[in-house]
N, CA and C of each residue as an Amber inpcrd file, in Angstrom:
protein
   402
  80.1820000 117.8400000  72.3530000  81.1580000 117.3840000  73.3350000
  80.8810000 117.9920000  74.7080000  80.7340000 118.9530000  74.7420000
  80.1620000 120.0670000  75.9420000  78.9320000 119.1470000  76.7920000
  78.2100000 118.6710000  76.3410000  77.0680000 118.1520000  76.9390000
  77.4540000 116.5790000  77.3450000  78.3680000 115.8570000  76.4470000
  78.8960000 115.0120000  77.1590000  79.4270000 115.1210000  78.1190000
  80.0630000 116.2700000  78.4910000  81.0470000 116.5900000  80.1150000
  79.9790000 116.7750000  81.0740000  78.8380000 117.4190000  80.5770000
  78.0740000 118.0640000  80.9340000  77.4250000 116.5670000  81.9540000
  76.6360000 115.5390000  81.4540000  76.0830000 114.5030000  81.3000000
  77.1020000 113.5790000  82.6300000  78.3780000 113.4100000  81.8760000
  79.1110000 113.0000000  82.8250000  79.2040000 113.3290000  84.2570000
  79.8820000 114.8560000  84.0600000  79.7560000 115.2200000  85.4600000
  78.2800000 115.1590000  85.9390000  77.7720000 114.8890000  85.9930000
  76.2130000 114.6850000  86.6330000  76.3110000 113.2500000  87.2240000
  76.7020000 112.5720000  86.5700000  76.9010000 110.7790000  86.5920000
  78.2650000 110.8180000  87.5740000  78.9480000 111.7500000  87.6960000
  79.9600000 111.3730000  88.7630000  79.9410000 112.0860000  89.9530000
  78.6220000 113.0160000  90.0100000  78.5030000 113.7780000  90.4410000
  77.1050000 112.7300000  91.8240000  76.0280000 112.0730000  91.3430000
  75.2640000 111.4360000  91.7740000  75.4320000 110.1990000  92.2810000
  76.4090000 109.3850000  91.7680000  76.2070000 108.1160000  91.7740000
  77.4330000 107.6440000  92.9090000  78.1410000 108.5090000  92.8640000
  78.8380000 108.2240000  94.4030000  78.5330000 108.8170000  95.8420000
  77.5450000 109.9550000  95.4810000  76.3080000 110.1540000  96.7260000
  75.3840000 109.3820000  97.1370000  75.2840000 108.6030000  96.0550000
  73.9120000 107.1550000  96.1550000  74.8970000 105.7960000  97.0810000
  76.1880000 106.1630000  96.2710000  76.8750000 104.9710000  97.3860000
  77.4220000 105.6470000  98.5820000  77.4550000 106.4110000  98.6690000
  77.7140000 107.2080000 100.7310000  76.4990000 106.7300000 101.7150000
  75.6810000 106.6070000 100.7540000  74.1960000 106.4050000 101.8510000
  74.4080000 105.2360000 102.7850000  74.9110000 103.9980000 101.8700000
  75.4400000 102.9250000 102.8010000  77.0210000 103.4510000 103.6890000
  77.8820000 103.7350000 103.0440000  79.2540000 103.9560000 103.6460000
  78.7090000 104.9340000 104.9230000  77.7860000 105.7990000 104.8810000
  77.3440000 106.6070000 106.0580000  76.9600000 105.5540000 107.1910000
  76.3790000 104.2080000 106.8350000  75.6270000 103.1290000 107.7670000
  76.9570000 102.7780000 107.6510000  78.1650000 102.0970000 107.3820000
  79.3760000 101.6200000 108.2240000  80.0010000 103.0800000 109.1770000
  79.5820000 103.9820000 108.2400000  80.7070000 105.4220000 109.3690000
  79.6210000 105.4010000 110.8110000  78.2280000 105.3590000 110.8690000
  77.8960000 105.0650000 112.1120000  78.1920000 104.2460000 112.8540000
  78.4370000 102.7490000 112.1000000  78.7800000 101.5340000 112.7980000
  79.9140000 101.5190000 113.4260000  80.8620000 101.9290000 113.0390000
  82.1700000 102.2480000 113.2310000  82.3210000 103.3000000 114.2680000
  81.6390000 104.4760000 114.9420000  82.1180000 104.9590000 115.4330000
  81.2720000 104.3870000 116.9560000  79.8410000 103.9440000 116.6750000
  78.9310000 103.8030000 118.1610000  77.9840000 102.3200000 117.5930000
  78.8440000 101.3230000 116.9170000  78.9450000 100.3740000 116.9420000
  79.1910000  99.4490000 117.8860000  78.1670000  98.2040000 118.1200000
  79.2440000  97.3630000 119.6580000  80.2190000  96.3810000 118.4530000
  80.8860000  95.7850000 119.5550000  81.8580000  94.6860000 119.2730000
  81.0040000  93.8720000 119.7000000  80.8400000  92.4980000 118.6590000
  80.0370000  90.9500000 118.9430000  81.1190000  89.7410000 118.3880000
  81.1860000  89.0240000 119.2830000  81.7080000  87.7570000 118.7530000
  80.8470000  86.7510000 117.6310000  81.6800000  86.5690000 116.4030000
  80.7140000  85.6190000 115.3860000  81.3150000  84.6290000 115.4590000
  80.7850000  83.3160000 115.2660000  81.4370000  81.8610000 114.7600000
  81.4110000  81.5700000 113.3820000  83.0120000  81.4430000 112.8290000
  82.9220000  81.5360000 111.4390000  82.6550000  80.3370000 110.8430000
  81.4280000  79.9680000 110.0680000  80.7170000  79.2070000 109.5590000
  81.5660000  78.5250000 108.3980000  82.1610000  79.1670000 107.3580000
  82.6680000  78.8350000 106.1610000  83.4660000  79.8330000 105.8520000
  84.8570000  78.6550000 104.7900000  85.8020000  80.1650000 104.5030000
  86.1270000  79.4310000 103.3170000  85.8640000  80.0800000 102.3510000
  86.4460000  79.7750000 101.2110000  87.5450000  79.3720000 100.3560000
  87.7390000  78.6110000 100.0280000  89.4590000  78.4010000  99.0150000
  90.0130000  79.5320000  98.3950000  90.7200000  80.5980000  99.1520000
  91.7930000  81.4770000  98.6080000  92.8280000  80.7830000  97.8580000
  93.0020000  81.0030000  96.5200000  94.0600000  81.0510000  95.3700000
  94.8090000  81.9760000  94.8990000  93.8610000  83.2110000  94.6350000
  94.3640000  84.2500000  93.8490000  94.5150000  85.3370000  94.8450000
  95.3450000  86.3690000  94.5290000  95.2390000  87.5440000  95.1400000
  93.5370000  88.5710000  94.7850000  93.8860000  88.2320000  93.5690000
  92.9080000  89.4570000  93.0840000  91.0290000  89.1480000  93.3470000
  91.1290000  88.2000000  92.9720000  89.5010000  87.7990000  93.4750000
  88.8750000  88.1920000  94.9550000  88.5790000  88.3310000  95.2510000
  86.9990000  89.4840000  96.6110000  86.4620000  87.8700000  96.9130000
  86.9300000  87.4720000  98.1390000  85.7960000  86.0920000  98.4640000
  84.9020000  86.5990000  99.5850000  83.6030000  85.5970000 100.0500000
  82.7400000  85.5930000 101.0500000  82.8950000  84.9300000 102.0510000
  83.3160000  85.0570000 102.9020000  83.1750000  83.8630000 104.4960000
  82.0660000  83.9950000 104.8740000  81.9100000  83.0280000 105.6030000
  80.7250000  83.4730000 106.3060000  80.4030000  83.1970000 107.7740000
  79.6790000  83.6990000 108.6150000  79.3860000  83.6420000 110.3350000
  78.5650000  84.1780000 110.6110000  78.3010000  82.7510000 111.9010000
  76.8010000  83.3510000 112.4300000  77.1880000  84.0710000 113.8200000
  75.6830000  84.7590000 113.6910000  75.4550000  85.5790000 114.9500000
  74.0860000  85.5120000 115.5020000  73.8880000  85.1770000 116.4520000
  72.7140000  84.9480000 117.5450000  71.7590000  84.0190000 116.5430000
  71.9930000  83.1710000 115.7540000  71.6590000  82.2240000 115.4820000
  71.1570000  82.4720000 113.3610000  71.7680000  83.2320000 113.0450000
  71.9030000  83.4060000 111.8400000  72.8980000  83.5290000 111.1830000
  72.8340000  83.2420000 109.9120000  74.2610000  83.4040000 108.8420000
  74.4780000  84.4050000 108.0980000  75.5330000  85.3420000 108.1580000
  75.9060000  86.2030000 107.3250000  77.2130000  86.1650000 106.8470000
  77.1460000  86.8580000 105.7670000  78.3490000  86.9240000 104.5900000
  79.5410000  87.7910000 104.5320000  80.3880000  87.9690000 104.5860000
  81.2200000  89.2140000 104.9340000  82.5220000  89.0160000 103.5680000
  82.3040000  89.9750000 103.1720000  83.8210000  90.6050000 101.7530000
  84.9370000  89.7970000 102.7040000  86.4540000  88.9960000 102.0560000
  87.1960000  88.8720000 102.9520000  88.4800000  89.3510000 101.9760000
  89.5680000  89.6770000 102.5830000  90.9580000  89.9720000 101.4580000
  91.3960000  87.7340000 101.9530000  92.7970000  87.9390000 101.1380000
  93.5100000  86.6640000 100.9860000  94.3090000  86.7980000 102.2040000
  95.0260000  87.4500000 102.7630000  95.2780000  87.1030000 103.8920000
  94.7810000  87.0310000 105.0340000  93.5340000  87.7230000 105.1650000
  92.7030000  87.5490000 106.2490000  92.0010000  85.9110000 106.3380000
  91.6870000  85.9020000 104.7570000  91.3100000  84.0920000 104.5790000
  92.0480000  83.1490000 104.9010000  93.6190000  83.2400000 104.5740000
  94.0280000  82.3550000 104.6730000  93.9130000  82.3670000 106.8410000
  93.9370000  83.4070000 107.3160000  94.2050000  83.2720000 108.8650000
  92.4770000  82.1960000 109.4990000  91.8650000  82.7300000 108.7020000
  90.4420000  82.0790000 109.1420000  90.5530000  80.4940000 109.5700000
  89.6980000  80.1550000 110.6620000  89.9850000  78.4250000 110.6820000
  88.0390000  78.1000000 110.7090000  87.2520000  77.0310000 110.0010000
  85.8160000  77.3970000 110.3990000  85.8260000  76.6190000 111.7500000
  84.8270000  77.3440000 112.5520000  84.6940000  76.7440000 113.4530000
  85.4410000  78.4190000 115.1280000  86.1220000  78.6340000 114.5080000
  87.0700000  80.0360000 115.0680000  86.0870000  80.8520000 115.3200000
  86.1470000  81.4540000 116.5070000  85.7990000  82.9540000 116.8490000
  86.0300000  84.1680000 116.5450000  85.4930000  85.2400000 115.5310000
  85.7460000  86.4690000 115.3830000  85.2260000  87.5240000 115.7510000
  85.9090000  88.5180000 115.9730000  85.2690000  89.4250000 116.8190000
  84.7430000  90.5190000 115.5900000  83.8080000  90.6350000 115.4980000
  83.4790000  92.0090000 114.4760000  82.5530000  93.1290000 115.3980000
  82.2960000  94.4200000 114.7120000  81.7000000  95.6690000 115.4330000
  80.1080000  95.7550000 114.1220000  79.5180000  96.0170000 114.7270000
  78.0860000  95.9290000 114.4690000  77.0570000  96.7630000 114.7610000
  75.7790000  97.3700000 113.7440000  75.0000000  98.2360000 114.3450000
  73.8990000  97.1700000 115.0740000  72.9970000  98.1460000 115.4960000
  71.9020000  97.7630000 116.1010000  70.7630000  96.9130000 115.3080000
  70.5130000  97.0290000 113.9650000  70.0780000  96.4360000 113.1260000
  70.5730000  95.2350000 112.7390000  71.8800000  94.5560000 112.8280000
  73.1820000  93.8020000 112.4860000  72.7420000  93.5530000 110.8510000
  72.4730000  95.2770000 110.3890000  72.7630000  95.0510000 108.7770000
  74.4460000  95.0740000 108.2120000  75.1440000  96.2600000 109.0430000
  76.2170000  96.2130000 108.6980000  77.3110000  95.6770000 109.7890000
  78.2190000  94.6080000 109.2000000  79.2180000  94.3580000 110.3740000
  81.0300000  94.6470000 109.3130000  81.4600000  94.7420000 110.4590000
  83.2130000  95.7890000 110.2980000  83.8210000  94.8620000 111.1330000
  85.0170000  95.0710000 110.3580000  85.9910000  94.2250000 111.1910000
  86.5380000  95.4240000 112.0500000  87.4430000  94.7850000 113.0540000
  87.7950000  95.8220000 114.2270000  88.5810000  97.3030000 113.9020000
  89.3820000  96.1060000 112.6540000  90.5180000  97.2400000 111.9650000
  90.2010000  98.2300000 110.5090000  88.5020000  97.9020000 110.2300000
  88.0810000  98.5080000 109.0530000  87.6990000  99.9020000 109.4410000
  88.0380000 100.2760000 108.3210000  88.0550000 102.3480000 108.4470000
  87.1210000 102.3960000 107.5390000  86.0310000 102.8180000 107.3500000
  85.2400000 103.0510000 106.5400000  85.2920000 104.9370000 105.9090000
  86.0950000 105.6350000 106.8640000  86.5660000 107.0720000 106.4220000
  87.4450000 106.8280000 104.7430000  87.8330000 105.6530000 104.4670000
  88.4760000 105.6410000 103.0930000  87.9970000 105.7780000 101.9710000
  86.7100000 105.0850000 101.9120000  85.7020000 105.2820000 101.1710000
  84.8470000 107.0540000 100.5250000  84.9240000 107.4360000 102.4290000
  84.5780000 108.5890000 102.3390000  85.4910000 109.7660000 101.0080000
  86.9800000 109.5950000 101.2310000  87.8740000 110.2100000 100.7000000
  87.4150000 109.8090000  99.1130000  87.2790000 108.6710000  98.5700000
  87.6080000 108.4240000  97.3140000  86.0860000 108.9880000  96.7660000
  84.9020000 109.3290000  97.1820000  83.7830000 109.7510000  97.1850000
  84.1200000 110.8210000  96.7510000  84.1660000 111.5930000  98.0460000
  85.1070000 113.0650000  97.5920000  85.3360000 113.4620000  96.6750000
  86.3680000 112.5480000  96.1840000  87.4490000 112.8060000  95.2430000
  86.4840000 112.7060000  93.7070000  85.4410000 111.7610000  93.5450000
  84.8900000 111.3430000  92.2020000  83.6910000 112.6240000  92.2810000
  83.3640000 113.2160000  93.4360000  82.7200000 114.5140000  93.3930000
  83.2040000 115.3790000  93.0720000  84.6340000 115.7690000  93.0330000
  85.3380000 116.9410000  92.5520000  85.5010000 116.7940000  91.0770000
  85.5290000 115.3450000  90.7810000  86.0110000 115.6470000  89.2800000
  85.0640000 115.7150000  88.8030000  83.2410000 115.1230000  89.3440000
  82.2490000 115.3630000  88.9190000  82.2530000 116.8820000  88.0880000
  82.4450000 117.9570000  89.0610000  82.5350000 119.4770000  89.4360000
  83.3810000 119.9700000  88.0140000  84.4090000 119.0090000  88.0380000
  85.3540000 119.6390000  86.8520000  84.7580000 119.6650000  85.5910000
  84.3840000 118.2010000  85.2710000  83.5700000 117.4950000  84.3000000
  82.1000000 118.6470000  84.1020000  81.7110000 118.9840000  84.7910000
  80.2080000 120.1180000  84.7210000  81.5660000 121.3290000  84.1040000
  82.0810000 121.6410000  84.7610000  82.9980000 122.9200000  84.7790000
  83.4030000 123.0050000  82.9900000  83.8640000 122.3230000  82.8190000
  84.0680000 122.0350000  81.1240000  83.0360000 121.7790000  80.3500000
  82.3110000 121.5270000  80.8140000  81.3400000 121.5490000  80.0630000
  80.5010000 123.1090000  79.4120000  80.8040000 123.9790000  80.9380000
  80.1690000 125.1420000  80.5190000  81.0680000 126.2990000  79.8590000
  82.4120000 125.5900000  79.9960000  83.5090000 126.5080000  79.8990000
  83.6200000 126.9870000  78.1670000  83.6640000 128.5130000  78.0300000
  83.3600000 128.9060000  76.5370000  84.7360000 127.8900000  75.3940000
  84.5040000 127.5040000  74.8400000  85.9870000 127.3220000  73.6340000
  86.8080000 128.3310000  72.7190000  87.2190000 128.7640000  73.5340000
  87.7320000 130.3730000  72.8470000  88.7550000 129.9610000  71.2560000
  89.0500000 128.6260000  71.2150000  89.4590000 128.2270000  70.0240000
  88.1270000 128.3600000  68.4670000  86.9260000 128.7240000  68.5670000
  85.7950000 128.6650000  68.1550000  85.4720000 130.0230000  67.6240000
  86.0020000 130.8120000  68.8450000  85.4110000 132.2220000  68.6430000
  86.1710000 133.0310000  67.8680000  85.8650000 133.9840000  66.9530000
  86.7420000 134.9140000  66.4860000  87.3350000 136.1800000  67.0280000
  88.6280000 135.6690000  65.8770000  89.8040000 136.3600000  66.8180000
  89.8260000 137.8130000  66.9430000  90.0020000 138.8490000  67.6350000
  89.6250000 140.0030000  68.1120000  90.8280000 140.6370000  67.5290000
  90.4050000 141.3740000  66.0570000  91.8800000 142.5270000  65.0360000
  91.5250000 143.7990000  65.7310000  92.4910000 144.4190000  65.9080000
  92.4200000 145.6720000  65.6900000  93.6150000 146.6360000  65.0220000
């Protein structure tokens, strides 16, 4: 069991450092990012709350894809102007009002329990050991 915690915390410990690498490319974008106007190309049929759709808009003469929530979709019209913030590469684009520091936090957070998860793992089981008569 020990080496399963062990194993784990390693796995929760790595694999949300592997996803900061990008969230680090929106925390740049976001802070010395420009603002570009896109023309929104396509917007998808919002139904559900829970489903993650794609819109999409071009910029300087290409199409890209962007995550949208349901109420932001339903505001979309195609053909509409949006303003998004963008690096220099235009790999990553943010909406005006996206915080990408949130991400940062929940990172954090799956690193600490990484920490715990190692922590138990090495931690003796004093239920195991014998009991000390005198």
């Amino acid at each position: 069991m020990k080496t399963f915690y062990k194993i784990s915390g390693i796995i929760f410990i790595i694999c949300p450092l592997l996803l900061f690498v990008f969230n680090f490319k929106e925390i740049k974008t976001y802070k010395n990012g420009i603002v570009i106007d896109a023309i929104v190309v396509f917007v998808p049929n919002c139904l559900t709350t829970k489903a993650h759709y794609n819109f999409q808009f071009r910029y300087e003469g290409k199409i890209y894809a962007k995550q949208i929530g349901v109420l932001t979709c339903r505001q979309l019209k195609e053909g509409s102007v949006i303003k998004l913030k963008t690096n220099a590469n235009h790999t990553v684009f943010l909406y005006l009002n996206e915080n990408p520091f949130k991400n940062s936090v929940s990172f954090f957070i799956l690193n600490l329990f990484g920490l715990f998860l190692i922590y138990m793992g090495f931690k003796r089981d004093k239920t195991l050991l014998p009991k000390n008569t005198k």
